[in-house]
C-alpha positions in Angstrom: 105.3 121.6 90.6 102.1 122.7 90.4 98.3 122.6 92.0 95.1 121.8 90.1 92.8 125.5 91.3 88.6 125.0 91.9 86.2 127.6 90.6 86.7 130.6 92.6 90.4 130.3 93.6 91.5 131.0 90.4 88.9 134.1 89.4 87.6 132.1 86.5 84.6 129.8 86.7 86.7 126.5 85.5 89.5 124.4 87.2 92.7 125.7 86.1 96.9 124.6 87.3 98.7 127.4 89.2 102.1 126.8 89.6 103.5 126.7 93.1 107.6 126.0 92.9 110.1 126.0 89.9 113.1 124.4 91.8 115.7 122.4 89.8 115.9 120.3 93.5 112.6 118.8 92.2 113.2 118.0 88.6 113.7 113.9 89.0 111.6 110.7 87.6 110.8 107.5 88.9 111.4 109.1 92.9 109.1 108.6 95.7 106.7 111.3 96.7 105.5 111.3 100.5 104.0 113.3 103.0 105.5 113.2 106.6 105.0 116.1 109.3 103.1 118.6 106.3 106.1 118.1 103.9 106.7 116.2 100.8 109.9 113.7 101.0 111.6 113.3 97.6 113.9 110.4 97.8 115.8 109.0 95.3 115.0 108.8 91.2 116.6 109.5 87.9 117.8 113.2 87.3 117.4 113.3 83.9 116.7 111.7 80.6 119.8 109.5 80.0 120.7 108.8 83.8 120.8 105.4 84.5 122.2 105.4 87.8 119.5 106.7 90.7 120.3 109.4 93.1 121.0 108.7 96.4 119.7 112.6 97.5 116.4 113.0 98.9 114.3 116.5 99.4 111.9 117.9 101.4 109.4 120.4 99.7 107.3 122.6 102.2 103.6 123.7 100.3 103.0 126.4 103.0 106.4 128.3 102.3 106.6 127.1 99.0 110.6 126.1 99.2 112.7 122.7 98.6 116.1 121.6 100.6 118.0 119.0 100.2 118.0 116.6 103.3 121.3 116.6 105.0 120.9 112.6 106.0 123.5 109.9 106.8 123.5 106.9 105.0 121.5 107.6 101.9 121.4 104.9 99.5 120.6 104.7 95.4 117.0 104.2 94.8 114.7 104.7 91.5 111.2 103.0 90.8 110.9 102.4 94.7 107.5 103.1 96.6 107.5 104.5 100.1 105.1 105.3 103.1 105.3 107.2 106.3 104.9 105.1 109.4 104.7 106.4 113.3 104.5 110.0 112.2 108.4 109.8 112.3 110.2 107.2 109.6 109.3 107.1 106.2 110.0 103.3 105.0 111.5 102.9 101.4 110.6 99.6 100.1 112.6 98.2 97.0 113.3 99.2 93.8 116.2 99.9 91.3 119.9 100.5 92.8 121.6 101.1 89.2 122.3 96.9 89.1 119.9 95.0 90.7 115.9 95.1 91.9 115.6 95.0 95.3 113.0 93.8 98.2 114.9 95.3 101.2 113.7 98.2 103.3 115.5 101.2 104.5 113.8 104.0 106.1 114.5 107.9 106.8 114.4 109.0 110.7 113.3 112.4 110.0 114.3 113.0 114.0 117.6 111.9 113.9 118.1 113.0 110.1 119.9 109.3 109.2 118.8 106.7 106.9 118.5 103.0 108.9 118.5 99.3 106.9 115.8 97.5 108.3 117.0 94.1 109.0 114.4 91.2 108.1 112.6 89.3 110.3 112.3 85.3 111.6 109.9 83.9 108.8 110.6 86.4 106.1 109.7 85.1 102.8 110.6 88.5 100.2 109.8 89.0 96.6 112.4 87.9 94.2 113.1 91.9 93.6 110.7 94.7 92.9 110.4 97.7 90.9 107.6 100.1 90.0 105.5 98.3 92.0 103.6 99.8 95.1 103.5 100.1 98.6 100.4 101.4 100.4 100.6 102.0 104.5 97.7 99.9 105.9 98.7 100.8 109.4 102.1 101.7 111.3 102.6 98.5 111.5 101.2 97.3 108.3 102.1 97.9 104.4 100.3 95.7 101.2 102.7 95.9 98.9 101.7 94.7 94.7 103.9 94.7 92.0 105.5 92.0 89.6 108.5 90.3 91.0 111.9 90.0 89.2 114.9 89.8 88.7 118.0 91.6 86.8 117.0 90.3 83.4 113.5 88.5 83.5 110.0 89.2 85.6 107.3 86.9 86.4 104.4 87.5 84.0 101.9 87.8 86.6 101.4 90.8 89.7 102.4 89.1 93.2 100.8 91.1 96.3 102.7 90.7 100.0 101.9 92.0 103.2 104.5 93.8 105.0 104.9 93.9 108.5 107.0 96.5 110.4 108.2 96.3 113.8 109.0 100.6 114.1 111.1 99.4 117.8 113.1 96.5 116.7 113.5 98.4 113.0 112.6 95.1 111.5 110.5 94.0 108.6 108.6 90.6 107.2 107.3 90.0 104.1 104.8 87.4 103.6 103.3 86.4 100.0 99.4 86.8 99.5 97.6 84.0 98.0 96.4 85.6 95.0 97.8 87.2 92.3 96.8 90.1 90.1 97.6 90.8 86.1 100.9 91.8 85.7 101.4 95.2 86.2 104.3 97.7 86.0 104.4 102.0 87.1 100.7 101.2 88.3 99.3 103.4 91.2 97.4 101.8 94.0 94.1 103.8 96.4 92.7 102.5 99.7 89.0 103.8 99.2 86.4 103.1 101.4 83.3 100.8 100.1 79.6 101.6 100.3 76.6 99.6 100.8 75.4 96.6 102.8 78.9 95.6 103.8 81.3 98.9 104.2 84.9 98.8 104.8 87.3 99.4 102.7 89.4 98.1 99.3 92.7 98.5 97.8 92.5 99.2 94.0 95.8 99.3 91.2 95.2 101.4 88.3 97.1 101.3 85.2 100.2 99.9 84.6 98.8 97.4 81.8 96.7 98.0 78.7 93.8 97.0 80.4 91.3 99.6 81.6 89.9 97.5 84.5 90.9 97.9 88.3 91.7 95.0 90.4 91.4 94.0 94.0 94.7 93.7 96.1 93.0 93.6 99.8 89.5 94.4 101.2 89.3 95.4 104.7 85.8 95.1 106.8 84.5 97.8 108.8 86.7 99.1 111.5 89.9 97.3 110.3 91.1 100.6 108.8 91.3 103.4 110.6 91.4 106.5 108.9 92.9 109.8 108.8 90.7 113.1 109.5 90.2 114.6 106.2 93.0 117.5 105.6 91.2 119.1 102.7 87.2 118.6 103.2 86.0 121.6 100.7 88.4 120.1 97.9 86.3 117.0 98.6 83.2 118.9 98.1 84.6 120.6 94.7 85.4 117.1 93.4 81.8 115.5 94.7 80.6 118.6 92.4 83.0 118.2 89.5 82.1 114.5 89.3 78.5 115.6 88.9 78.3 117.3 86.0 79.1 114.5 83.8 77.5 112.2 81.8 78.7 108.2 82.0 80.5 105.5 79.4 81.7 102.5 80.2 85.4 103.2 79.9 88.3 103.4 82.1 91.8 105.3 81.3 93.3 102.6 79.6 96.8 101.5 79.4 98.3 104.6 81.9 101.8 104.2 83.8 103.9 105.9 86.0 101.1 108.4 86.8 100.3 110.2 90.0 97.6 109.3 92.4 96.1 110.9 95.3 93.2 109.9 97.2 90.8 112.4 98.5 88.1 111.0 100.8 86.3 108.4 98.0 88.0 110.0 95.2 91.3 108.7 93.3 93.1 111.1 91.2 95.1 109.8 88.7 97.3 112.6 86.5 99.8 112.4 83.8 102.3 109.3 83.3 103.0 107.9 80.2 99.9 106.3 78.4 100.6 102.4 76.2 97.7 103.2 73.4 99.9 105.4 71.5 103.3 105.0 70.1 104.2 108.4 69.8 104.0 111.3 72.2 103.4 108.4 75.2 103.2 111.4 77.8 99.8 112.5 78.4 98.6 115.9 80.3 95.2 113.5 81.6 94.0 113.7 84.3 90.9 111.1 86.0 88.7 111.2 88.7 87.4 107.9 90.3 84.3 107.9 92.5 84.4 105.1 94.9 80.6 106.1 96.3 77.4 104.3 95.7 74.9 104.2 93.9 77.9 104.1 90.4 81.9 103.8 90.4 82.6 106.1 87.7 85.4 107.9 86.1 85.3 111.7 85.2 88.2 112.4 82.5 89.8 115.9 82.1 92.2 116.5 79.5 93.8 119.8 79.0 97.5 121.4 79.3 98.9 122.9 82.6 98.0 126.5 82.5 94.8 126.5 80.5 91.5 125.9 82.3 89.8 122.3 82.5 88.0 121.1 80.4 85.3 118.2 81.4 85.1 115.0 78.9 82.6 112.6 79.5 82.7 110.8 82.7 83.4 106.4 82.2 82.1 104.5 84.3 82.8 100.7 84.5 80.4 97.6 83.8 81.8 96.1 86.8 83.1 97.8 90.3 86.1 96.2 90.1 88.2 92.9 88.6 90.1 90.4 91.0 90.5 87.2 92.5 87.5 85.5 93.8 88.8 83.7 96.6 91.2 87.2 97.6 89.9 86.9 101.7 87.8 89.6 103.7 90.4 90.6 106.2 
């Protein structure tokens, strides 16, 4: 595991990676990676190259003390290309996914107070996907998930991305799916970002990334003003660094095209998108990459930065889309 280091915390004058834990604990693929209480839940995912069935172990890395345990929990079940999100500051929901046989829709979540996993049961009126895996799930509220992937099931998916709204009742432990009425392209190890939106009209939108050979994002959910409420920011000066990294380029049109199975974080208006596996070459399809997009007016742009962990960072021209975004045109204001 390792951090990406502005100017000045690493004594040079260039962004450079400074490793922070070497821990075979965190060695795993297709997991989920979540932060709950200022630690990072590790559940589930393939241990190494030729595992094909998931673990069932999940782990808790602490950044402040630099150290990863394995969580002592009841009722742990198999899970790889799942999504997950934290909800009421106490459960963190795992939605779908692989279970060495099937694709799943169900959710089970971790009680990080009582240490024991708990299967949601689903709801009146529940209308799941037919199975989902590498697909995402994005907390909304903690009531509220907006999950997009492409349905399937054991041997065939749909050729089109379906997007469902989750609903979570954290008291009854009970969950509802209900479908969207849009679709997106079909996507698979895509990344999703709830960014806020500038201009006349602000609120917010839910972008995928990747997960296709096409370099465009698209739209699962727009949110007016007020709808979202948002978390104070944890790291305001890496903010500022990135609002000063994404300045010093120059733009082109172009997106990171066909990227999967990458990271993302989002850092006030920024997405960062890093590594994955990239479909425009067919060898060597793991990339070091690592992209920058900037959700603020008066441009949505991309800044590119492709280098190797341990050596310093070295800017590429920033890309920066003909159009904000793609999706569907009748996808509602909610």
């Amino acid at each position: 595991m390792a951090v990406a280091v502005p100017p000045g915390g690493a004594g040079g004058s260039g962004w450079a990676w400074r490793p922070v834990a070497r821990d075979a604990l965190l060695a795993r693929a297709f997991c989920s990676c979540s932060e709950l209480r200022g630690r990072f839940y590790l559940v589930g995912g393939l241990l190494d190259g030729g595992a094909k069935e998931p673990s069932s172990d999940t782990v808790a890395f602490d950044p402040a003390r630099g150290q990863a345990v394995r969580v002592e929990a009841q009722g742990g079940l198999r899970r790889s290309h799942h999504d997950a999100a934290p909800v009421g500051g106490r459960w963190l929901c795992v939605v779908g996914g692989w279970d060495g046989s099937r694709r799943l829709a169900a959710v089970v979540a971790l009680d990080t107070e009582r240490g024991m996993w708990e299967a949601w049961t689903a709801a009146p009126g529940n209308c799941p996907p037919a199975g989902l895996s590498s697909h995402t799930c994005t907390r909304l509220s903690d009531r509220e998930l907006r999950v997009a992937g492409r349905e399937g099931g054991t041997r065939t998916q749909r050729r089109y991305g379906s997007i469902f709204t989750l609903k979570l009742d954290l008291g009854a432990r009970t969950y509802c799916y209900k479908e969207e009425g849009c679709h997106t392209t079909s996507r698979s190890g895509h990344c999703a970002a709830l960014l806020p939106t500038a201009g006349a009209h602000p609120g917010h939108q839910l972008l995928l990334f990747g997960g296709c050979n096409s370099a465009d994002a698209e739209v699962a959910g727009q949110w007016s003003y007020g709808k979202i409420t948002e978390d104070p920011p944890v790291a305001p000066h890496l903010m500022e660094q990135l609002a000063r990294l994404v300045s010093t380029g120059q733009g082109s049109w172009q997106g990171p095209r066909g990227l999967r199975h990458h990271s993302c974080s989002v850092v006030g208006p920024f997405a960062v998108l890093f590594g994955g596996e990239t479909l425009t070459r067919a060898r060597d399809t793991i990339c070091n990459d690592l992209y920058i997009y900037d959700a603020r007016e008066p441009a949505f742009s991309w800044l590119r930065e492709s280098r190797q962990v341990s050596s310093s960072v070295v800017p590429l021209p920033l890309c920066r889309p003909g159009t904000e975004t793609r999706g569907s045109s009748d996808l509602p204001l909610e």
